[in-house]
C-alpha positions as CSV (number, residue, x, y, z in Angstrom):
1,X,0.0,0.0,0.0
2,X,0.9,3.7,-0.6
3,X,1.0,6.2,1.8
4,X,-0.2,8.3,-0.8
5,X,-3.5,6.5,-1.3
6,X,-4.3,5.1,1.5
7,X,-5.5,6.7,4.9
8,X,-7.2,5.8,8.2
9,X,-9.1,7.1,11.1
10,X,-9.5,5.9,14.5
11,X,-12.1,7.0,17.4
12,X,-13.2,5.7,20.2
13,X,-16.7,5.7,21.3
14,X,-16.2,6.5,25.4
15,X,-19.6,7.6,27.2
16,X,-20.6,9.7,23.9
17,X,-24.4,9.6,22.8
18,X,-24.6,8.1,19.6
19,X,-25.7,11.4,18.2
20,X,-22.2,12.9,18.7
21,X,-20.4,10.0,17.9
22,X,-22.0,10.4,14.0
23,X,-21.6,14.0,14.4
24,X,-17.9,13.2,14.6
25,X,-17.5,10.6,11.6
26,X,-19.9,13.2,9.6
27,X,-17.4,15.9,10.5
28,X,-14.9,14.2,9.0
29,X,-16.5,12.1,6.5
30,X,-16.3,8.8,7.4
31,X,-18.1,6.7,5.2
32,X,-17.2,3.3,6.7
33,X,-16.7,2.5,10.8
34,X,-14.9,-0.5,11.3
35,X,-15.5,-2.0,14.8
36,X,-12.5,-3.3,16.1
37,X,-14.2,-4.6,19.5
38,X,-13.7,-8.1,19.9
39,X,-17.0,-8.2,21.9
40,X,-19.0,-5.8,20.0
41,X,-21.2,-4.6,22.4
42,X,-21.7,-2.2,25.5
43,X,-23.9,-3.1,28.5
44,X,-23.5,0.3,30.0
45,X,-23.8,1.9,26.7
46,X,-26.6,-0.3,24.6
47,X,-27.0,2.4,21.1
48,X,-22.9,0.8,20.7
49,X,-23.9,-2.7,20.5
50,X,-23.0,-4.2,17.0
51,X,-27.0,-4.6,15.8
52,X,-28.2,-1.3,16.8
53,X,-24.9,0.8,15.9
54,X,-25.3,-0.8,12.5
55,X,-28.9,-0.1,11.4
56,X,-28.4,3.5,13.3
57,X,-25.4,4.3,11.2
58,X,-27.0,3.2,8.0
59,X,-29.5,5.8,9.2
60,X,-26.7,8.6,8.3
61,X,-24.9,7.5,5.5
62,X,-22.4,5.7,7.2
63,X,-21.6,1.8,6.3
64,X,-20.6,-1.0,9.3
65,X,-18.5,-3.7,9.4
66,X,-17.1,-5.9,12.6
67,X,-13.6,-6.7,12.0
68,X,-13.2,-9.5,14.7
69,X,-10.3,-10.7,13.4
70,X,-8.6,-7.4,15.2
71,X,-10.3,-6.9,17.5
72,X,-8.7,-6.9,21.1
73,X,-8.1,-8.9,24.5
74,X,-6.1,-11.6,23.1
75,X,-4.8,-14.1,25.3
76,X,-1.1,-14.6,26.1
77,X,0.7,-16.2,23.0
78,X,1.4,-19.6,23.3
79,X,5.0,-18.3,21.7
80,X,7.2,-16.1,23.6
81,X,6.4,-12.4,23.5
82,X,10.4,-11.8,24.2
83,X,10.1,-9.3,21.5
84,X,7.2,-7.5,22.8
85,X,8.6,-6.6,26.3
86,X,8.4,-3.2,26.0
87,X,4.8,-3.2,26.9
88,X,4.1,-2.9,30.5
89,X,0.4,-4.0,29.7
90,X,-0.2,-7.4,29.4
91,X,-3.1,-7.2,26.9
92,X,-1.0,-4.7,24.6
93,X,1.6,-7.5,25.1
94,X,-0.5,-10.2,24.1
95,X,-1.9,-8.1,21.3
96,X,1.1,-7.0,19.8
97,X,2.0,-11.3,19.5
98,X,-0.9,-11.7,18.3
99,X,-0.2,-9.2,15.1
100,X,2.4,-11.8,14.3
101,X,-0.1,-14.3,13.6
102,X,-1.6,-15.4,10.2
103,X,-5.3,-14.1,11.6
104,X,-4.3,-11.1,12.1
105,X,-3.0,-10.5,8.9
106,X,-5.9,-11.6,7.3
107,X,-8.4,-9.7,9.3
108,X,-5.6,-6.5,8.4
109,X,-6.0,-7.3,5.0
110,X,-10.2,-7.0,5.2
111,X,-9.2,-3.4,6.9
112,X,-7.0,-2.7,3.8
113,X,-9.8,-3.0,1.5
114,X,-12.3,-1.3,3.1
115,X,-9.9,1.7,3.3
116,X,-9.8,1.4,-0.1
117,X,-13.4,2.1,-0.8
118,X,-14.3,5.1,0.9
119,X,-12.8,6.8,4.3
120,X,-12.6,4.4,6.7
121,X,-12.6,4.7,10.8
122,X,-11.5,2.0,13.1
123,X,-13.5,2.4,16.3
124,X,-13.2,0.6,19.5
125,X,-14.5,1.8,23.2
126,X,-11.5,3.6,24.6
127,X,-11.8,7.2,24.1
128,X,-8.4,7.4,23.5
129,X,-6.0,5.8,21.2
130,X,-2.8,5.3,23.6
131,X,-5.1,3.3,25.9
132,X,-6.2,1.5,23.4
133,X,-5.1,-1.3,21.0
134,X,-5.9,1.2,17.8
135,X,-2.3,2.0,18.6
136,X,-0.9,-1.1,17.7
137,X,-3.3,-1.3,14.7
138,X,-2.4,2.3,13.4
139,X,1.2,1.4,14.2
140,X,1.2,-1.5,11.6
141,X,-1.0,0.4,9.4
142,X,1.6,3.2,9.3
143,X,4.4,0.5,8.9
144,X,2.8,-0.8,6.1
145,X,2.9,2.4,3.9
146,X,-0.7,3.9,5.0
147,X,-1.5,7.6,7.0
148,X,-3.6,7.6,10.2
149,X,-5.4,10.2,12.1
150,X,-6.8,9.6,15.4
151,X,-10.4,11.6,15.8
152,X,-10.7,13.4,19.1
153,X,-13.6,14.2,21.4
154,X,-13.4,18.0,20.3
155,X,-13.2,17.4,16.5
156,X,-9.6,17.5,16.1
157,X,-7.3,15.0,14.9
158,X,-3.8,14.4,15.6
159,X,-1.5,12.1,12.6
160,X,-0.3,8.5,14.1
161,X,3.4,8.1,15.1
162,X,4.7,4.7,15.3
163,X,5.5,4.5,18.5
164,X,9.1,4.6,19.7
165,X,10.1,0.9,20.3
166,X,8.5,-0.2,17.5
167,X,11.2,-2.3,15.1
168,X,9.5,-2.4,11.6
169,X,10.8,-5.1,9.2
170,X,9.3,-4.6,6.0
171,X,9.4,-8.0,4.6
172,X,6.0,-9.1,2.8
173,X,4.2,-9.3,5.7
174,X,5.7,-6.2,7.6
175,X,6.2,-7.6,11.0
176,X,6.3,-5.0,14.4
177,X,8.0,-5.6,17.5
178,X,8.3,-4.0,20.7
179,X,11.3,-4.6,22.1
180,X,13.0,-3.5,25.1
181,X,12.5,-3.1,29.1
182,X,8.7,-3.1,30.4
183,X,9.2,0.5,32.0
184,X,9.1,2.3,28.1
185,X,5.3,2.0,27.3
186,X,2.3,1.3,29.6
């Protein structure tokens, strides 16, 4: 992919009402949200779960599509995560094995074609990216030649760094590792 041609946007969802949640993809004219929840759905807020956040979205002009395959809370890698010790968090940890996996290249791939249609949110719950595992997602979407810019409550967005441990080995697949002592990223 080019950097050129290809872009992404991330949000998270947080305590918003649904109504400024499409406010903000309208604002910046998303035209496809992909969920990147591995358990698409929100007791405490019900107008997220997959079904209704679907049919809602379709409402405004804006297409769905659950990404499962990336979505987060992985469990612990049944290989070493020696080269993902720079996270402090576990599940960022576990996540960042699990992008080395076959799975999550394919469910990446999906992503990757969908940003080729139209412009193309991931969202998850977090309200920010940091906390989130969008980072890791935006990090290999970076590495892989695309642009991504993370949607904030106020409107504004702010352009995706790959963040600082991050090795990049641009074979075909690209491959990201974190490396390094648990202290560097939380």
């Amino acid at each position: 992919m080019k950097s050129d041609e290809l872009h992404l946007w991330t949000i998270g969802y947080s305590n918003r009402s649904l109504e400024e949640f499409a406010d903000l993809l309208e604002q910046h004219s998303i035209g496809m949200l992909a969920d990147i929840r591995r358990f698409p759905a929100s007791r405490k807020f019900p107008h997220f779960n997959r079904e209704y956040l679907s049919e809602s979205l379709r409402e405004s002009g804006v297409d769905y599509d659950w990404l499962q395959g990336l979505g987060g809370r992985r469990n612990a890698s049944n290989q070493t995560s020696a080269n993902n010790e720079a996270w402090q968090n576990k599940s960022f940890r576990n996540y960042a094995d699990y992008m080395q996996t076959e799975e999550f290249r394919s469910a990446f791939q999906n992503l990757v074609r969908l940003a080729k249609t139209c412009r193309t949110a991931i969202m998850c719950s977090e309200s920010v990216f940091w906390r989130c595992h969008r980072r890791l997602v935006s990090d290999y979407f970076t590495a892989s030649g695309g642009h991504v810019e993370h949607i904030f409550s106020d409107g504004r967005t702010q352009p995706h760094e790959l963040t600082d441990t991050a090795i990049v080995q641009s074979d075909n697949p690209v491959t990201i590792t974190y490396p390094g002592d648990p202290t560097l990223l939380e």
